[in-house]
C-alpha positions in Angstrom: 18.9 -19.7 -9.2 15.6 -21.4 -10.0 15.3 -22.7 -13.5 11.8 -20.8 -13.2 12.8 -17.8 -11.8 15.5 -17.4 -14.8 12.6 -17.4 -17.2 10.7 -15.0 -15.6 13.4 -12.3 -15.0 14.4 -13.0 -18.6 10.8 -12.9 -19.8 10.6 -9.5 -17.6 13.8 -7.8 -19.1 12.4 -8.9 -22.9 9.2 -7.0 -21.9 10.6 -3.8 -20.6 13.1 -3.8 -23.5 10.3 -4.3 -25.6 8.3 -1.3 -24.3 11.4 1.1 -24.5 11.9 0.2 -27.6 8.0 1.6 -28.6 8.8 4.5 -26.5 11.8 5.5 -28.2 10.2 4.7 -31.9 6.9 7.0 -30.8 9.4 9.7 -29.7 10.7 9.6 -33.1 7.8 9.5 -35.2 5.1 11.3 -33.4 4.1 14.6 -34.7 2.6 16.8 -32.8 4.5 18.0 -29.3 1.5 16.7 -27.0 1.7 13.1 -28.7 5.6 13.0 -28.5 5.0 13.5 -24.9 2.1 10.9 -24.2 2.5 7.8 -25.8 6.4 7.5 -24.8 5.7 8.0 -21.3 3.3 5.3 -21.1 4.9 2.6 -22.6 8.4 3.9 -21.3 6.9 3.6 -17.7 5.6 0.3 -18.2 9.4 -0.8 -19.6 11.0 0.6 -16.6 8.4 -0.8 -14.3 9.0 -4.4 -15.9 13.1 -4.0 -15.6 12.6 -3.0 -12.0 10.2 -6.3 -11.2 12.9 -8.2 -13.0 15.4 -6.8 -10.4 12.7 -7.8 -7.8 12.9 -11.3 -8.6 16.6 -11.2 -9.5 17.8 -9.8 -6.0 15.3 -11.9 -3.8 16.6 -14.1 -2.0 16.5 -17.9 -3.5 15.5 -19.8 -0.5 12.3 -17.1 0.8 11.0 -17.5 -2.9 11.4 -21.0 -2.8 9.8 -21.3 0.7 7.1 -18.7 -0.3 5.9 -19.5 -3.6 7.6 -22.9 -4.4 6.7 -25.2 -1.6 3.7 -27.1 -2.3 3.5 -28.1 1.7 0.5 -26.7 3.3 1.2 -23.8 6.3 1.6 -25.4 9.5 -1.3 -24.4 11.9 -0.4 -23.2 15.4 -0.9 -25.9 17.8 -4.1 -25.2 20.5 
């Protein structure tokens, strides 16, 4: 894979560990019933949404990304 894409689906998987990691501690140490129940859900979703965008990227194919988004080629205009 792409030296780039590596660091991004790393950086991804550090994030959404990251945010689970605040979820789980909140879980722990919140008080109240309503509070455990909000502030894990927000940052778990955002961990889980992060691990899923690192999958994204991870499971893309290499030469569409690289086509896509790492071409620095203009698009070729349809001839008239």
């Amino acid at each position: 894979m792409h030296p780039v894409l590596d660091a991004i689906v790393a950086i991804l998987l550090i994030l959404g560990a990251a945010f689970a990691l605040v979820g789980s501690y909140g879980l722990a140490k919140l008080g109240d019933f309503a509070k455990r129940l909000h502030g894990p859900t927000k940052a778990t979703t955002l961990g889980v949404g992060s691990v899923l965008a690192a999958s994204a990227v991870f499971f893309t194919p290499i030469a569409r990304i690289e086509r896509d988004i790492c071409s620095v080629r203009p698009p070729r205009r349809p001839r008239s």
